[in-house]
N, C-alpha and C positions, 0 to 999 in steps of 0.2 A: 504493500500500500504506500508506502514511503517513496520508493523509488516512483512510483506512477504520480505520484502529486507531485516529486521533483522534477518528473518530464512534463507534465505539463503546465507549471510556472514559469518554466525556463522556455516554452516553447510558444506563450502568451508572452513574454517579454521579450524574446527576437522577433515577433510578430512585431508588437505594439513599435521597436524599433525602426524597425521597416516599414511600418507602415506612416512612420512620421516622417521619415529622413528620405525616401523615396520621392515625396513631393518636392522637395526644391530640387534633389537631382535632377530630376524627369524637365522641371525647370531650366536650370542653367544646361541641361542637356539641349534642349529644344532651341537653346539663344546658340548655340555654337553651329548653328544648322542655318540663322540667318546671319549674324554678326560676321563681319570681313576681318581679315588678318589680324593685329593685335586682338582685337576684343574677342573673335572665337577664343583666342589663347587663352586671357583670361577666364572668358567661361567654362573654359577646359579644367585648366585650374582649380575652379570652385566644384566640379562637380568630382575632381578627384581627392578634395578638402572635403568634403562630405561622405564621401565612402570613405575616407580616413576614419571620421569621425564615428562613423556608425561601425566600423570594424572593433576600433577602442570602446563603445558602449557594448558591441559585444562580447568583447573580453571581457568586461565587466561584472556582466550578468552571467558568466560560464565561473567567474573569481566568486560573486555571490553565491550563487545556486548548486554548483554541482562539485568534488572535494578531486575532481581529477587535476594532477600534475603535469603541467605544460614541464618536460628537462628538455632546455629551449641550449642550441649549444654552437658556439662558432658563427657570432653575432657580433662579437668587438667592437668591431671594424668596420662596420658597413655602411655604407653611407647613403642620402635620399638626393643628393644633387651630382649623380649619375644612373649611368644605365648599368644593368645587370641582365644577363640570360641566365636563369635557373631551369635545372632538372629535377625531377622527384621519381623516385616510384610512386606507386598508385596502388590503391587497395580498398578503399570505402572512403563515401561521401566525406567522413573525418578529416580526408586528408586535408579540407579545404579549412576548418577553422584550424587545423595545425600551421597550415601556411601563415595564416591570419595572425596566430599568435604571433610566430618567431619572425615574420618581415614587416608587418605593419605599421609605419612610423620610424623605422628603422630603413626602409630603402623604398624607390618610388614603388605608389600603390602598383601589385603586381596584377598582370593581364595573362590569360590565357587563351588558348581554342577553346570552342564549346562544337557540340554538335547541334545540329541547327535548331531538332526540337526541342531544346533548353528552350528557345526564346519566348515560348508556350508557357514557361513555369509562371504563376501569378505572382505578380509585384516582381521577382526576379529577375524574368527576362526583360521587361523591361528597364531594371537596372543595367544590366549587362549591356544593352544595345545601347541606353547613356554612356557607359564606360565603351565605350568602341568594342567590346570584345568580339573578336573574328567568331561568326558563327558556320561551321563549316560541313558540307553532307558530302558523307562516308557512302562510296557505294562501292558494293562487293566484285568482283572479278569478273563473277557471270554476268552481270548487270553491267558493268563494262563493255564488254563481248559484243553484247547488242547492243551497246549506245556508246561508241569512243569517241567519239565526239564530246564528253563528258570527261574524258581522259583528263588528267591535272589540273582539273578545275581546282581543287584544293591547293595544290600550290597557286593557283592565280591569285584564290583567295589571300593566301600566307601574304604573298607580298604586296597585295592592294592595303592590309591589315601592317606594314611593316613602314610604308609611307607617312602613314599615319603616327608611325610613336616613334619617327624621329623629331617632330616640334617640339619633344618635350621628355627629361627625363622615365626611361621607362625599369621595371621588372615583367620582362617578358618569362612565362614559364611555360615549361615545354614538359609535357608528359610519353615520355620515349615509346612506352610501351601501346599506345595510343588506346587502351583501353582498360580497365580497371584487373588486377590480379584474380583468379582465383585458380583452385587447384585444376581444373577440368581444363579452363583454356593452357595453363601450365602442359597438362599432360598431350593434348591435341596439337601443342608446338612441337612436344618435344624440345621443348626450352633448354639448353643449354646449361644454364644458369639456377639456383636451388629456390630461390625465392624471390624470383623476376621473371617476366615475359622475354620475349626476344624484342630488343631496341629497335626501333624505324628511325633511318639518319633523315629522312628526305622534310621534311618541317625543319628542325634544326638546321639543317646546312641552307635553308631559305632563309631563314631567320639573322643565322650568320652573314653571309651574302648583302643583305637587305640592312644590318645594323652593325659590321662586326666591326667598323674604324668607333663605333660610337658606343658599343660594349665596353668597360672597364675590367667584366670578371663574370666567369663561369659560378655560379651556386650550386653547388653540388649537393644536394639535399635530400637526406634520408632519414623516412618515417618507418618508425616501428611502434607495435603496439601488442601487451599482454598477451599471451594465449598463442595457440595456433594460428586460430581465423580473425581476421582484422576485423575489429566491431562492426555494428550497422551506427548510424546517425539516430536512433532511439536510443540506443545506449549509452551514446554520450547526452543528450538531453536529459537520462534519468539518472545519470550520473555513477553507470555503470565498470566506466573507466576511470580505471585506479592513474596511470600513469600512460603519459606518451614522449617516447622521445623524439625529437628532432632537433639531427645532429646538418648543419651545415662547412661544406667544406668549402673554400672559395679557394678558386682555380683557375690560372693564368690561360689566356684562350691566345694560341700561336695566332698568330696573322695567315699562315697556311692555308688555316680552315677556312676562308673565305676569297681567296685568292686564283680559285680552279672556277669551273664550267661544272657543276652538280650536273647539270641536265645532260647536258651532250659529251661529258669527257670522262668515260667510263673508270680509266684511270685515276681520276680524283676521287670519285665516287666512292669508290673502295676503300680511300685513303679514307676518308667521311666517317665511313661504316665501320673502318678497322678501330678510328677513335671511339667513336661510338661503346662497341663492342668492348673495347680496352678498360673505359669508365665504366660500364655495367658489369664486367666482371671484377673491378674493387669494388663495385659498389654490393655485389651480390657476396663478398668476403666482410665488409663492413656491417652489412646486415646480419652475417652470422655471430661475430662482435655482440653487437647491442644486443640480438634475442638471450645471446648469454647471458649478460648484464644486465640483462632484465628480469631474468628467471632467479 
């Protein structure tokens, strides 16, 4: 009974959040769509001062309500008046207020891909599409087959989405594995790796490409969490999670990696992927790490 009335106070108070701090978003969103050069900027500004602000009233009421331990790590040094490319693994909707905790006010508000019918979620999607967030639709291989024409639209997307956050310090985050962990897709890979999916370079080396003289540093960011299976996002509302870690590594990004032709120079390509692959396998060693340290 305890835990059900702590999820649902906590889940009435990121409500009532949202639902206050969404209206001047949605606001100063709507002015960056008419306003010309400086003045978009600033409206840009205020609408990423407001999801600052609602992020910290989140932490808040997660600090009130529920006794889970943000061990928040490799933060020092980070800074909000540059750009950063972050990676994570991925494992439950969690991983997004753990983001929230450990970069928030600490480096610019971070942006990620969504898939498109995110932009359906109530009240959220349209925060997301105030926040420029690239929404982006996934079609499968056979659905390719017969429509290629459709072929790299996602990357079109990535770099119409990369134009946009050079006017202004970014945390662009990038989720390698492009879709959330679980043991089935693990075994259907034949993943590689113990407790990762297998990496996609080809968003990252856009990304890179599209921002990489104006990146200052890689965030190498790994979430672990209690137990075998990574909670649901009810467990954290009912405050079912005792502790989460997240450890950040920050990591000098070669000039290299943005220096080749991703698309036509197969040769580089590999080079992309070989890093890729390099970073998720310490990151899948680093993993094994903390579950110890955890246990």
């Amino acid at each position: 009974m305890r835990r059900l009335f702590t999820g649902i106070l906590t889940t009435i108070l990121l409500l009532l959040n949202t639902v206050v701090l969404i209206c001047p978003l949605l606001v100063f969103a709507l002015l960056k769509l008419v306003l010309p050069g400086r003045g978009r900027d600033y409206a840009s500004w205020a609408v990423m001062w407001v999801a600052e602000t609602w992020s910290e009233i989140d932490k808040a009421i997660f600090a009130l309500c529920i006794p889970t331990k943000w061990d928040i790590r490799g933060v020092e040094n980070l800074r909000k008046d540059t750009s950063y490319l972050a990676v994570s693994n991925h494992q439950t909707w969690v991983d997004i207020p753990a983001l929230i905790e450990s970069l928030n006010r600490r480096t610019p508000f971070f942006k990620f891909f969504l898939k498109k019918e995110l932009i359906w979620v109530p009240l959220l999607g349209l925060a997301w599409w105030g926040l420029d967030y690239p929404f982006m639709k996934r079609y499968s291989k056979a659905y390719l087959e017969k429509h290629p024409e459709l072929k790299g639209k996602d990357l079109e997307i990535t770099k119409a989405a990369c134009e946009l956050f050079k006017r202004q310090p970014v945390t662009v985050v990038n989720y390698l594995e492009g879709t959330r962990f679980t043991e089935a897709k693990h075994r259907e890979q034949h993943s590689p790796y113990r407790y990762l999916l297998k990496p996609k370079a080809g968003g990252v080396a856009f990304v890179l490409a599209a921002l990489g003289e104006q990146l200052d540093a890689l965030l190498d960011v790994t979430i672990v969490y209690p137990g075998k299976q990574a909670p649901g996002f009810w467990a954290l509302l009912n405050g079912s999670i005792s502790r989460v870690i997240i450890d950040i590594q920050v990591r000098e990004l070669d000039p290299a990696l943005w220096e080749g032709d991703y698309e036509n120079d197969p040769a580089f390509r590999q080079s992309v992927q070989a890093w890729v692959n390099q970073l998720w396998l310490e990151k899948d060693q680093r993993i094994e790490q903390l579950r110890a340290e955890m246990n």
